[in-house]
SERO-116164 format. One line per 3 residues: number of its first residue (from 1); for each residue x, y, z of N, C-alpha, C. Coordinates in steps of 0.001 Angstrom, whole numbers. Layout:
BEGIN
NUM) X,Y,Z,X,Y,Z,X,Y,Z  ... .
END
This chain:
BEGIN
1) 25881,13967,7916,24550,14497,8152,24290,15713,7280  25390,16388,7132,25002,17846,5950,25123,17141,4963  25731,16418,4153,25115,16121,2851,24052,15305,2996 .
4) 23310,14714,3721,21768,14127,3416,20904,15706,3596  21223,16576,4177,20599,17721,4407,20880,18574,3169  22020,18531,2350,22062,19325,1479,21382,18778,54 .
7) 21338,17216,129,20175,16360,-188,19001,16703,-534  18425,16911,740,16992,17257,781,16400,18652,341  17734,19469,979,17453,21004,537,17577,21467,-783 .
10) 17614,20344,-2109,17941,20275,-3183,16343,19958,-3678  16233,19147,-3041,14881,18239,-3074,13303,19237,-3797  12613,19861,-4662,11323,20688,-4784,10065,19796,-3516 .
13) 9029,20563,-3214,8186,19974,-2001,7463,18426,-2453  7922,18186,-3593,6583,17564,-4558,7594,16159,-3852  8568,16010,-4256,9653,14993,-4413,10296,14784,-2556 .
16) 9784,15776,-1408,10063,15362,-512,8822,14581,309  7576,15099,-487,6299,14245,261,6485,13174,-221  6400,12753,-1186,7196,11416,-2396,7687,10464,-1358 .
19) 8906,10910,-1088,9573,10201,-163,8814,9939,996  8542,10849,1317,7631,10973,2884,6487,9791,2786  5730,9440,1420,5235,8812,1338,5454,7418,1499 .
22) 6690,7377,647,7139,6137,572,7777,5657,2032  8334,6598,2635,8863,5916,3619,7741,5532,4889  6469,6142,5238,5187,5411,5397,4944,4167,5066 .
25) 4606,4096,4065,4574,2581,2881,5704,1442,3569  7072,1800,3327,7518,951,3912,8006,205,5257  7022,1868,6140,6843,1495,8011,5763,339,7988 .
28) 4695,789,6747,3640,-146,7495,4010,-1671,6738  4715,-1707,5890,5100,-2571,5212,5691,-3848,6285  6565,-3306,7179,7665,-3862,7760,6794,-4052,9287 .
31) 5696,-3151,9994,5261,-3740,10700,4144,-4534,10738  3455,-4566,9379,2534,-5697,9324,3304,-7004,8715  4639,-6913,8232,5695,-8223,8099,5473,-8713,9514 .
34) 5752,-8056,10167,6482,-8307,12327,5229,-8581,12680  3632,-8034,12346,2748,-8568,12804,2070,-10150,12139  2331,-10261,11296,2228,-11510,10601,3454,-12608,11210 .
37) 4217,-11935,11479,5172,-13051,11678,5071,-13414,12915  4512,-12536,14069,4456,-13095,15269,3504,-13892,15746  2414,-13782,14656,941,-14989,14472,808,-15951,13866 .
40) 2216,-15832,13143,3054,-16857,12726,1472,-17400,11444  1173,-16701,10591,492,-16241,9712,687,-16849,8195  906,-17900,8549,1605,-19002,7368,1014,-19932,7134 .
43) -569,-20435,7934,-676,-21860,7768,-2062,-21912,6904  -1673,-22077,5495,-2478,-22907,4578,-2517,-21265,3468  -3045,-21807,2184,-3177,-20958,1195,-3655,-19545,1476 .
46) -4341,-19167,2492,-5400,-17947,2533,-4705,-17385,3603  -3585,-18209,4550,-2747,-17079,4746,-1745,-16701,4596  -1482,-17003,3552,19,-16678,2620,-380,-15252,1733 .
49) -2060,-15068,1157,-2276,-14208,395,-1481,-12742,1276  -1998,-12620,2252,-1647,-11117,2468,325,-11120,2667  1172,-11957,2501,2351,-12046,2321,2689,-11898,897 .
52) 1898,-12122,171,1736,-12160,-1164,1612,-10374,-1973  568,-10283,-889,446,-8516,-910,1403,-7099,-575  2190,-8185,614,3312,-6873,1039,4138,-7125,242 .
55) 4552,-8562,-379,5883,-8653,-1362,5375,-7660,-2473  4314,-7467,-3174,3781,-7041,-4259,3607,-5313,-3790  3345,-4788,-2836,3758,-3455,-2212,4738,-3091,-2117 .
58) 5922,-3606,-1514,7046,-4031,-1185,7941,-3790,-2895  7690,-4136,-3863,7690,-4276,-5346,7464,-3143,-5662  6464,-2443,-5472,5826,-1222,-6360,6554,-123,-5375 .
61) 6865,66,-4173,8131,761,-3495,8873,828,-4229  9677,314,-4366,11082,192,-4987,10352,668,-6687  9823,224,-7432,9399,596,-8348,9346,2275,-8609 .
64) 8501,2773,-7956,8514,4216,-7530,9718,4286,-7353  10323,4404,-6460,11164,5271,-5694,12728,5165,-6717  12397,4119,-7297,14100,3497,-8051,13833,3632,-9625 .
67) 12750,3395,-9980,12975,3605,-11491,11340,3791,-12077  11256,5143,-12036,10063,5841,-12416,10060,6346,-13921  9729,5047,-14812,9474,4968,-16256,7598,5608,-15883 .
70) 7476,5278,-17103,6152,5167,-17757,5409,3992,-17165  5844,3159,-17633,5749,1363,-17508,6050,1131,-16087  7083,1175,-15584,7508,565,-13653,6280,1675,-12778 .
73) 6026,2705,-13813,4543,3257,-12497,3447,2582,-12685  3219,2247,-14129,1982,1318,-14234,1864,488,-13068  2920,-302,-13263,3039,-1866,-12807,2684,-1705,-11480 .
76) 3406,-548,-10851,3675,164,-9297,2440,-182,-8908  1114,590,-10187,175,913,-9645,-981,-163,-9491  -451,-1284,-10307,-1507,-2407,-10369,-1293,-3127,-9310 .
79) 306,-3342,-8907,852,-3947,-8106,-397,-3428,-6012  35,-2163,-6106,-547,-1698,-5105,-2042,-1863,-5276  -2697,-1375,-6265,-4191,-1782,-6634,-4748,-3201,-6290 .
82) -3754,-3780,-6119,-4233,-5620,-5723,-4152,-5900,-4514  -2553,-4967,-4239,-2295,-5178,-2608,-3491,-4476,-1743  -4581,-3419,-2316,-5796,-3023,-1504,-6864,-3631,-1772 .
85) -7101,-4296,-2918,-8013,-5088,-2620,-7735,-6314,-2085  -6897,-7577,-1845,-6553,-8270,-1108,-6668,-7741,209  -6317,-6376,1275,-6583,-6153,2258,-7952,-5717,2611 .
88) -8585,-4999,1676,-9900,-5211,2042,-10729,-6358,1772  -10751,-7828,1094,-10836,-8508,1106,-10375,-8990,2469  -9520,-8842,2682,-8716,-9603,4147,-9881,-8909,4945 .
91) -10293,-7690,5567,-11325,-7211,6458,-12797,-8050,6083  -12955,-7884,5141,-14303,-8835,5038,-14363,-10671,5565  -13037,-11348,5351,-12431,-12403,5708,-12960,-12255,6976 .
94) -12212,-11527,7881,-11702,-11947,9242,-13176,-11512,9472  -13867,-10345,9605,-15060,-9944,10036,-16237,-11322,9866  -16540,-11849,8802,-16960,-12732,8749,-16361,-14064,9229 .
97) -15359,-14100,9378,-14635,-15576,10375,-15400,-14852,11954  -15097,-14342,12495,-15188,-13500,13737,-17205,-13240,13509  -17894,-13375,12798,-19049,-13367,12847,-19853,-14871,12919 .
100) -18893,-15772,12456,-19125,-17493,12741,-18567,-17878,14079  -17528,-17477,14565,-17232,-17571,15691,-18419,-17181,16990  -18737,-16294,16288,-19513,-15707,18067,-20335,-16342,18770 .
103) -20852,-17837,18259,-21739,-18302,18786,-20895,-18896,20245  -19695,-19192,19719,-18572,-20211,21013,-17870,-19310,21538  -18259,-17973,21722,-17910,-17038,22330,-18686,-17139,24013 .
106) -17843,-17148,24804,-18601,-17542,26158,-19246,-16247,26902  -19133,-15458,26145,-20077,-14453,26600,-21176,-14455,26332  -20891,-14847,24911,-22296,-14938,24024,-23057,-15960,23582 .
109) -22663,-16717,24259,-23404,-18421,23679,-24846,-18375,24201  -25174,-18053,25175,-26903,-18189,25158,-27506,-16693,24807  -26655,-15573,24591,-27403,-14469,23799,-27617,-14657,22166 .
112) -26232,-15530,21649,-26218,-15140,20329,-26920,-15977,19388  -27640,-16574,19789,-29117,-16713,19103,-29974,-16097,18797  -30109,-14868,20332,-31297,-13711,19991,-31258,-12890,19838 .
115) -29771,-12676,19769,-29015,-10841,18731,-29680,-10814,17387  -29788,-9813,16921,-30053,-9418,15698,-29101,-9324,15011  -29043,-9429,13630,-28146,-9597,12252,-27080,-8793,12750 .
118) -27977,-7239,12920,-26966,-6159,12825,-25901,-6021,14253  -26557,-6470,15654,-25590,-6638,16696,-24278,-7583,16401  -25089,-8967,15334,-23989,-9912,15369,-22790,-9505,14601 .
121) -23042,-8557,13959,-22244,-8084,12495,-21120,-6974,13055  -21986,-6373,14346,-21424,-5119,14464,-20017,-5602,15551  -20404,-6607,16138,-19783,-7245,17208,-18463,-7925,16636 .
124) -18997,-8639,15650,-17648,-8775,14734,-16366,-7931,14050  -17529,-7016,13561,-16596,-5964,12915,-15800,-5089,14120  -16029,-4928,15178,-15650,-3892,16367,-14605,-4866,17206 .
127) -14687,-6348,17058,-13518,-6939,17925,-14143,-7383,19314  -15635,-7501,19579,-16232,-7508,19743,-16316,-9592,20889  -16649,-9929,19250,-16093,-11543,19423,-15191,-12035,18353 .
130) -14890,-13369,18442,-13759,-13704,17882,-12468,-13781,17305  -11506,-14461,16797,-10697,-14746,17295,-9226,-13753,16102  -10215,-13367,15006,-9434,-12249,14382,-8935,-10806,14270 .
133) -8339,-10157,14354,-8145,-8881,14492,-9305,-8850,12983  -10138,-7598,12915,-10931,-7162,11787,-10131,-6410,11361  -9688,-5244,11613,-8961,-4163,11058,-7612,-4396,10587 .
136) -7005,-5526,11263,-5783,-6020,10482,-5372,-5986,9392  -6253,-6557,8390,-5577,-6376,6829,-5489,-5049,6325  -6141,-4137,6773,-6487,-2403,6297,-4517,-1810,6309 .
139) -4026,-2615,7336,-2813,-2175,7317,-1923,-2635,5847  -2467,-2913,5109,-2091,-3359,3328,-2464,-2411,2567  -3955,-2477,2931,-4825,-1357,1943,-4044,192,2217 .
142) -3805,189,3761,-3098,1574,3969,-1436,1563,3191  -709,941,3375,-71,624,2206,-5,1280,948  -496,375,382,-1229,131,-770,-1575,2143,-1332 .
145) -2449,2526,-573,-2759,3709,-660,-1378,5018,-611  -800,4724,532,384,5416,356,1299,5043,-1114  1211,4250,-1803,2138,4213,-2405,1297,4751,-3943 .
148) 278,4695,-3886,-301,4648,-5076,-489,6768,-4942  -269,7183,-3640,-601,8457,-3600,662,9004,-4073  2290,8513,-3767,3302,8210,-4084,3389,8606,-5308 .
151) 2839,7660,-6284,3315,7349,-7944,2388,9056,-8401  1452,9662,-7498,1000,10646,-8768,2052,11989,-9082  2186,12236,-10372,2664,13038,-11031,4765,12915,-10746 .
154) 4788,11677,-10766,6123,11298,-10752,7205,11497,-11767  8062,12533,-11589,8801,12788,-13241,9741,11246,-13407  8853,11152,-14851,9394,9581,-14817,10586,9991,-16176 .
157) 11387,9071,-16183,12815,9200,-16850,11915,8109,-18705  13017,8848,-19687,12851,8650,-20865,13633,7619,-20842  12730,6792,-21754,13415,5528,-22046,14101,5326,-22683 .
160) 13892,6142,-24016,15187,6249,-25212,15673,7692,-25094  16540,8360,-25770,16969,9639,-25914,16194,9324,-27057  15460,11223,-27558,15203,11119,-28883,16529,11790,-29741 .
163) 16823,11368,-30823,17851,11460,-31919,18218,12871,-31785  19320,13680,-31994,19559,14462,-32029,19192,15471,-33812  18836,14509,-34460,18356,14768,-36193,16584,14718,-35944 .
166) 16135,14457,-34789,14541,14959,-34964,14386,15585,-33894  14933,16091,-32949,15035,17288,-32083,14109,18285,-33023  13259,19343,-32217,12830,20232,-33144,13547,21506,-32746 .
169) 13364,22319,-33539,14273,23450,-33392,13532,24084,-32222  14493,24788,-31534,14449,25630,-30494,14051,27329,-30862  13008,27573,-30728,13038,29356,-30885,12179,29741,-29709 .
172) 12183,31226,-29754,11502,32066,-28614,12323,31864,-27537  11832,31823,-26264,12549,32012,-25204,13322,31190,-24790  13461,30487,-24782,14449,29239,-24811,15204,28620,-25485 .
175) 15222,29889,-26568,16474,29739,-27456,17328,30435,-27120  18644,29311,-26484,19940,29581,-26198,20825,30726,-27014  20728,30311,-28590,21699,31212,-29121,21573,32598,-29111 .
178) 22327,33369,-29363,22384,35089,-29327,21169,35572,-30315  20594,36814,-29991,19747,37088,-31075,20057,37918,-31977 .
END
């Protein structure tokens, strides 16, 4: 336990929110896995996409956190950039599935003819009627967001050493040798 503490106490504030971030990212990662899996969230092309999204979150994690080039943050960041729009896509999905539904909603079958646009819309979006969670996919986009908040100003590692024959010379204060 003291060396993960002497770890951290090594750590500048920038590089412990970092983490802090990431390890967010991969709570919500792992419980919208457990919530997908218990709705058993597999059947046919459109619901494989948001599995598609946490693997690709899931990706840009490890990306960040393991090998912070130039290039693996890009990727990080496109990677997560898709995984939020796929989840907000996913909210517009379900809201509108859940806005076709409401008519066979037995609360609402002889009102929801004479609701207005905006009751039927609002009813959907709030959980209101039908048979989707609305806010469900946001748990991607939230994701998604943590990780992309993650990648800013990440000291990313050099890909090549530069040559020791085009090094430029060192003067002023940070020149080591004696004066």
């Amino acid at each position: 336990m003291s060396g993960l503490r002497a770890r951290l106490d090594a750590l500048d504030t920038l590089s412990v929110m970092r983490l802090g971030l990431l390890g967010l990212a991969v709570g919500a990662v792992l419980v919208t896995a457990a919530e997908l899996t218990f709705l058993a969230h597999w059947d046919g092309t459109l619901q494989l996409l948001p599995w598609m999204a946490l693997v690709s979150v899931a990706l840009a994690i490890v990306l960040v956190a393991v090998r912070p080039g130039r290039g693996t943050i890009r990727i990080a960041r496109a990677l997560a950039g898709v995984s939020f729009l796929l989840g907000a896509v996913g909210v517009l999905v379900h809201v509108i599935s859940n806005r076709d539904a409401g008519v066979l909603d037995y609360r609402y079958t002889a009102t929801w003819p004479t609701m207005s646009e905006l009751q039927r819309w609002w009813l959907a979006a709030t959980g209101g009627v039908g048979p989707t969670p609305s806010l469900a996919p946001m748990s991607l986009a939230f994701s998604a967001v943590l990780v992309l908040l993650a990648s800013i100003r990440v000291p990313v590692r050099a890909t090549s050493p530069v040559p020791v024959a085009v090094q430029p010379a060192r003067i002023g204060y940070d020149d080591p040798s004696p004066p």
